[in-house]
N, C-alpha and C positions, 0 to 999 in steps of 0.2 A: 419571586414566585411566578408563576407560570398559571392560566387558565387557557384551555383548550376545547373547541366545542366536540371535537373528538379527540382520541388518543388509542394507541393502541400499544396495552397493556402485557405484560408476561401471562393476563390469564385471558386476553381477545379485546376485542374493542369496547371502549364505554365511551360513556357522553356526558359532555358537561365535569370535567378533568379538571382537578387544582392540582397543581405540584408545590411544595414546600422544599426548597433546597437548602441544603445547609451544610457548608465546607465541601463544594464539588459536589455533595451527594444528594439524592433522592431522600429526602428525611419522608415524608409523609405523600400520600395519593388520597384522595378524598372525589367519590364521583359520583355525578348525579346532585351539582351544587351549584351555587353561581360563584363568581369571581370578585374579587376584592378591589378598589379604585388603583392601588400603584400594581395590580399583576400584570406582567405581559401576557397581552391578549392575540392567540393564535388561532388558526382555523384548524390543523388535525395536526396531531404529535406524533410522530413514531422516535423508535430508536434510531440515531445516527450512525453509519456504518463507520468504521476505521479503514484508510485506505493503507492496502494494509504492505506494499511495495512500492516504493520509488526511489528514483537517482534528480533531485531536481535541477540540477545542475543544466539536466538533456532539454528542460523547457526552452530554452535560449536559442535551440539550433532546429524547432520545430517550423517543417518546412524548405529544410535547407537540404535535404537529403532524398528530395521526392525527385528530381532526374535523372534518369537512365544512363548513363554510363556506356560503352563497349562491353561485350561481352553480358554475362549474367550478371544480376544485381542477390543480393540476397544479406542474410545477416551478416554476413562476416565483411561484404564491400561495407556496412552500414559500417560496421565495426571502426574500421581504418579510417572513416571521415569523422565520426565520434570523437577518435582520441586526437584526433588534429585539431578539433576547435574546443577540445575540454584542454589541450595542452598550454592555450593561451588564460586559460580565466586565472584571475588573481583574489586574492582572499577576499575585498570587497564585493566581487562583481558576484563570486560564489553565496556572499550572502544575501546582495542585494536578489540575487534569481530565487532564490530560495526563498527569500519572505512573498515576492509577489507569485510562486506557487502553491505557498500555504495560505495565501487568501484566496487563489483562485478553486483551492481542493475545500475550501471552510465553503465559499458559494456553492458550490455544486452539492453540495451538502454532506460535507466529510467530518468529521469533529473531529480527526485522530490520525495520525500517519505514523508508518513504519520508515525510515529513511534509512535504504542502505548504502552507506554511504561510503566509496572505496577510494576518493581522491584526497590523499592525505600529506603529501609533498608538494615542494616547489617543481617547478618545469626541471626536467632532467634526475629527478629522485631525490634530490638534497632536502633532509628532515629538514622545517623550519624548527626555528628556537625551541618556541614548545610544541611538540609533537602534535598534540591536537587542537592546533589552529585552527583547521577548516570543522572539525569538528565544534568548536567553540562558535566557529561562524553559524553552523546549524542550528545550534543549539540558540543564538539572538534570535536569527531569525524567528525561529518556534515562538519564544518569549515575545517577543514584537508584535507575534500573530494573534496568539493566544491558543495555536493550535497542541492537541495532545502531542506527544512528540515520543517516540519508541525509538530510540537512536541506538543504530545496528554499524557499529564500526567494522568494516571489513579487512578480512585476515586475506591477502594476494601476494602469494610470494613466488608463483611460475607464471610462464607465458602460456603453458599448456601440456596436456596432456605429457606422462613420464617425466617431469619437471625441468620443462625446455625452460630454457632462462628468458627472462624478461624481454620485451621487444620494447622501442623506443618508447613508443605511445604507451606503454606500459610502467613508464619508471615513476610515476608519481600516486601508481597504485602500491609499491611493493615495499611491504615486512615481513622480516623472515618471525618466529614465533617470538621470540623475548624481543622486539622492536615493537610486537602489535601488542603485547601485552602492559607494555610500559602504557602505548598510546589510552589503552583502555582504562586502565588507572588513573589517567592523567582526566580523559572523558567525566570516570566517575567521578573527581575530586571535586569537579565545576559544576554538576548537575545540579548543586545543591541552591545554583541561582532560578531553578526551574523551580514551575511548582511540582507540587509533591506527586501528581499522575504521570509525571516523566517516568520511563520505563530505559533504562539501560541493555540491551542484548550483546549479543554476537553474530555476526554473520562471517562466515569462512565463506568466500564467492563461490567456488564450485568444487568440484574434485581435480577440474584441470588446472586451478588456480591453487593448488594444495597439493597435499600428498597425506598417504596412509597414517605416516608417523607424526606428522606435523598436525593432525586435526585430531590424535588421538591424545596428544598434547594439551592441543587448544582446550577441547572440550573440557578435559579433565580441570583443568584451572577455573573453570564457569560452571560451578555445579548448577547454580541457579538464570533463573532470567531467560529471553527467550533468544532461540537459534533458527536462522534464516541461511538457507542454503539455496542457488541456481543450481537447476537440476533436470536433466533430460530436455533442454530447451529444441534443440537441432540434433539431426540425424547423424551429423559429420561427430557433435558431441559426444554422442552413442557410443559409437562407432570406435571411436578414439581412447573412451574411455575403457570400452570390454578388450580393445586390442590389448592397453596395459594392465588392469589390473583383473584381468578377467572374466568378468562381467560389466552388465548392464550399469549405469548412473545409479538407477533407483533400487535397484536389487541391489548393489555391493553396499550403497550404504544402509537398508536394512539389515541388513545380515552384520555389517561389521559396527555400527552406531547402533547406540541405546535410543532409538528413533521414538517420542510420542508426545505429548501433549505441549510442551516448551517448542517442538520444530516446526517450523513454517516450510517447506518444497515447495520453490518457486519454479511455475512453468510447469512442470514434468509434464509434458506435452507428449513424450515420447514413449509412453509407459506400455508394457505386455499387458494382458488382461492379467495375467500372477501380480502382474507389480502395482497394478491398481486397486486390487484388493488389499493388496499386503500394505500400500500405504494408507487407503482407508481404517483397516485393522489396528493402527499403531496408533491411532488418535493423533498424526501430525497435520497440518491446516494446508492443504492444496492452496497455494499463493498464486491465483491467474490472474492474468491482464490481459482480458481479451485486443482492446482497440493496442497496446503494441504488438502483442500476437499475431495482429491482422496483420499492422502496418509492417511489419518488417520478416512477414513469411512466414513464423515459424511452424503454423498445422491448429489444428485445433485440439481440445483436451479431451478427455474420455469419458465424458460427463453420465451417459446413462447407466453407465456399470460402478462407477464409482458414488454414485448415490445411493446406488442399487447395496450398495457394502456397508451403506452407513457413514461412508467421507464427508470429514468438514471442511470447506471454501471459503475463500475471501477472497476479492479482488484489489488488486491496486494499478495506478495509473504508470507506471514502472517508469515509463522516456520522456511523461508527460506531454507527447503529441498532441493530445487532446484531451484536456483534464474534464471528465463527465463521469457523475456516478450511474446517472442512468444509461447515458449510450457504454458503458461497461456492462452490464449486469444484460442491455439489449446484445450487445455484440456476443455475450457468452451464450444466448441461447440461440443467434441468429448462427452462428457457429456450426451449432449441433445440426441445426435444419439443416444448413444446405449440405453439411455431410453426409445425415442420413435421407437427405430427401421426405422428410416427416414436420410436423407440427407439432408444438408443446411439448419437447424431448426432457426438459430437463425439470421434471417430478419424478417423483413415485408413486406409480398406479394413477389414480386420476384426482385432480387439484389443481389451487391454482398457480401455473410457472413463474409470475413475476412473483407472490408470496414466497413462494421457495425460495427462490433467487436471491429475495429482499432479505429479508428471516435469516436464511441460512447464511448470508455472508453476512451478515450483523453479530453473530455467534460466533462465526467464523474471526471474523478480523478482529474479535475484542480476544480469543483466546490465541491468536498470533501477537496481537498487540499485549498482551497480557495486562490487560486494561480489565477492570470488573465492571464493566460496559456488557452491550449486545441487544439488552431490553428492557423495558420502561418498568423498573421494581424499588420498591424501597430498600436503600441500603445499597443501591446498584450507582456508581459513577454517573450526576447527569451528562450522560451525552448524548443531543439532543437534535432532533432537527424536525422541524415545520413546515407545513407544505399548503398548497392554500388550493383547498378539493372544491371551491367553485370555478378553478382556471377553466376555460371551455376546453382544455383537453381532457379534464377530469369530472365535469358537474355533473354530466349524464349517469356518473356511474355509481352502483349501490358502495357500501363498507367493503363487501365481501370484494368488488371485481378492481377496488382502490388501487391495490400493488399492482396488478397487472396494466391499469394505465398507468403508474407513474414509472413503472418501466418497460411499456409497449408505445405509450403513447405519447407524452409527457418529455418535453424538457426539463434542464435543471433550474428553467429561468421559474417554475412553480414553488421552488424552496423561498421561504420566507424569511425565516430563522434558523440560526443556528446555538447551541450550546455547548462547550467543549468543556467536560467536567464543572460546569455550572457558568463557565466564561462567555458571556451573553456578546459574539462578534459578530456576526451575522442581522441585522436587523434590514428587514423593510427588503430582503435579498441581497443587500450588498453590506460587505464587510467593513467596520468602521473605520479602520484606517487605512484602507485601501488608495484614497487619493496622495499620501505622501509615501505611502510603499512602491506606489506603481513611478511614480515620477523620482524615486531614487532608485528604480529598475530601468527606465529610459533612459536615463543618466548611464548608468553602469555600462549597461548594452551600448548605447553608442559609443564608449571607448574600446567595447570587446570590437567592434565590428569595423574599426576605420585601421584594427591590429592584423586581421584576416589577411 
């Protein structure tokens, strides 16, 4: 049980908050009471967001790609150093990086991740034994964490665009359609060691990483559960894609996918004003990551028109540079500024920006994650996170100006508590098992790193 001297509710803030959990869930809300001797005793509750994009694998090489090179640096140099040092990881090292980025996304105050997760062979493309081995390694990890876990196996069967064949750094990504189908099957059969808020998906990586018939395929096999697609990320993307198939990334696949409430569009960074509409219109979950957006060039999103439409958002930490829910949700409106040269861009009409921000990707990453998360309701998944609003980056400020410091001003080091579908990991700010995850992640790392 849970007492809170704030909380902020599905119907605004109260004071003096019991929660009553039972099996994951929100049983009961009782406010304006005191607290019972065994409740954990928190300073303010809000919902915990779902980080609702990542590859954790990318944490490991954070840092290693910040040198300039010859010539232009941009996503695609990033690209080719990428798959040279993902080429070496070996099924332990993938799971050990993986458990200490779900304790580092559970501190920062995440309760839940989307993991798309596209490195499913040995070095050189050879299936192991069981197909999804690395996905099994996910999936420990998750369980070790305690973290939610929405596991999105990725369908990659080209190199690019008009279905160039696979490039070397490529072969440990690639299934043609009944190879990815098997693996998914195989995913599902073992999820049943997870608890019960594991979410199984789909993610087909892109349109360059796919084709017409092969995702028309896909999809049809996955009526249900949720679908994660990169999309419009870079211009060269665009570009490549209208050349072959005739249009635009985000326009061909509205027009040609049953696009709404189950898809996630990751990035679409690159969108017309029609296509930012049209993918607000479909109820699909705009998937941004601003701090790797920044760090590896790609532009910023189209954030005032597409709120403007009614789009729903989440972010996720996608290459893991820098796992932070608040310098996320800061980078996505610090974004907006300096492209339009304006303040507080990313509302509707006038309010508060970090509320939106907070709020809206809370809604957002529980209906990408398809988690019945987002806000603090009975009946609702607890997921959960605490925050401690006498930090001197937050005392000064009333209920109402709260979101706006703890994502203007505020560190993630103000998170107290966390709870992942009632999974109490997070206490006192740090994760409980973090000292033997992190020292079988320094372990692992120093054999990746003497292979280099």
């Amino acid at each position: 049980m849970i007492f809170a001297r704030h909380a902020l509710l599905s119907s605004g803030w109260a004071k003096d908050v019991r929660l009553v959990l039972s099996h994951g869930r929100i049983e009961q809300i009782v406010t304006d009471t005191t607290g019972l001797p065994d409740d954990s005793r928190v300073d303010t509750l809000l919902p915990a967001l779902g980080n609702l994009h990542s590859h954790t694998f990318q944490r490991a090489m954070a840092g290693m790609t910040e040198q300039r090179k010859a010539g232009r640096d941009s996503f695609w140099t990033w690209r080719t150093l990428m798959y040279r040092f993902m080429d070496r990881l070996t099924p332990e090292q993938i799971e050990a990086i993986a458990a200490l980025v779900f304790v580092e996304m559970q501190e920062a105050g995440y309760a839940s991740v989307g993991e798309f997760h596209y490195v499913h062979h040995q070095t050189g493309g050879v299936a192991y034994d069981n197909r999804a081995e690395l996905s099994l390694r996910i999936m420990a990890a998750a369980r070790d964490t305690g973290i939610g876990l929405t596991h999105l196996p990725v369908l990659y069967t080209y190199g690019g665009a008009g279905k160039a064949p696979l490039a070397d750094g490529q072969q440990r990504f690639g299934n043609d359609v009944d190879g990815f189908m098997a693996l998914v099957a195989k995913a599902r059969s073992v999820m049943t060691d997870l608890p019960e808020d594991a979410v199984l998906g789909i993610a087909p990586h892109s349109l360059r990483a796919t084709c017409p018939d092969d995702l028309a395929e896909t999809l049809a096999a996955h009526a249900d559960g949720p679908i994660h697609m990169h999309i419009a990320e870079q211009p060269k993307e665009v570009e490549d894609i209208k050349g072959w198939l005739g249009a635009r990334p985000v326009a061909w696949v509205l027009d040609n996918a049953t696009v709404d409430a189950r898809w996630c569009l990751i990035h679409a960074t690159h969108m017309t004003d029609a296509e930012t509409r049209g993918l607000a219109a479909s109820g699909a979950v705009a998937g941004l990551c601003p701090i790797t957006e920044a760090n590896l060039g790609d532009g910023p999103f189209n954030g005032p028109e597409y709120l403007a439409a009614g789009g729903a958002f989440g972010v996720g930490s996608d290459s893991n540079v820098n796992i932070s829910l608040t310098e996320e949700l800061r980078t996505l409106e610090y974004s907006q500024r300096l492209r339009d040269m304006a303040r507080n861009v990313m509302v509707v009409g006038e309010g508060s920006v970090g509320a939106t921000l907070y709020t809206g990707a809370a809604r957002g990453s529980a209906r990408a994650l398809a988690r019945d998360a987002g806000e603090i309701a009975e009946g609702r998944l607890a997921d959960l996170v605490a925050i401690d609003s006498t930090h001197p980056a937050l005392f000064a400020l009333s209920r109402d100006q709260l979101l706006d410091g703890l994502v203007f001003a505020a560190k993630d080091s103000v998170v107290s508590d966390v709870w992942s579908a009632g999974r109490h990991r997070v206490r006192e700010g740090r994760h409980i098992a973090r000292d033997g995850i992190e020292a079988r992640y320094r372990k692992a790392l120093g054999g990746l790193l003497t292979s280099l």
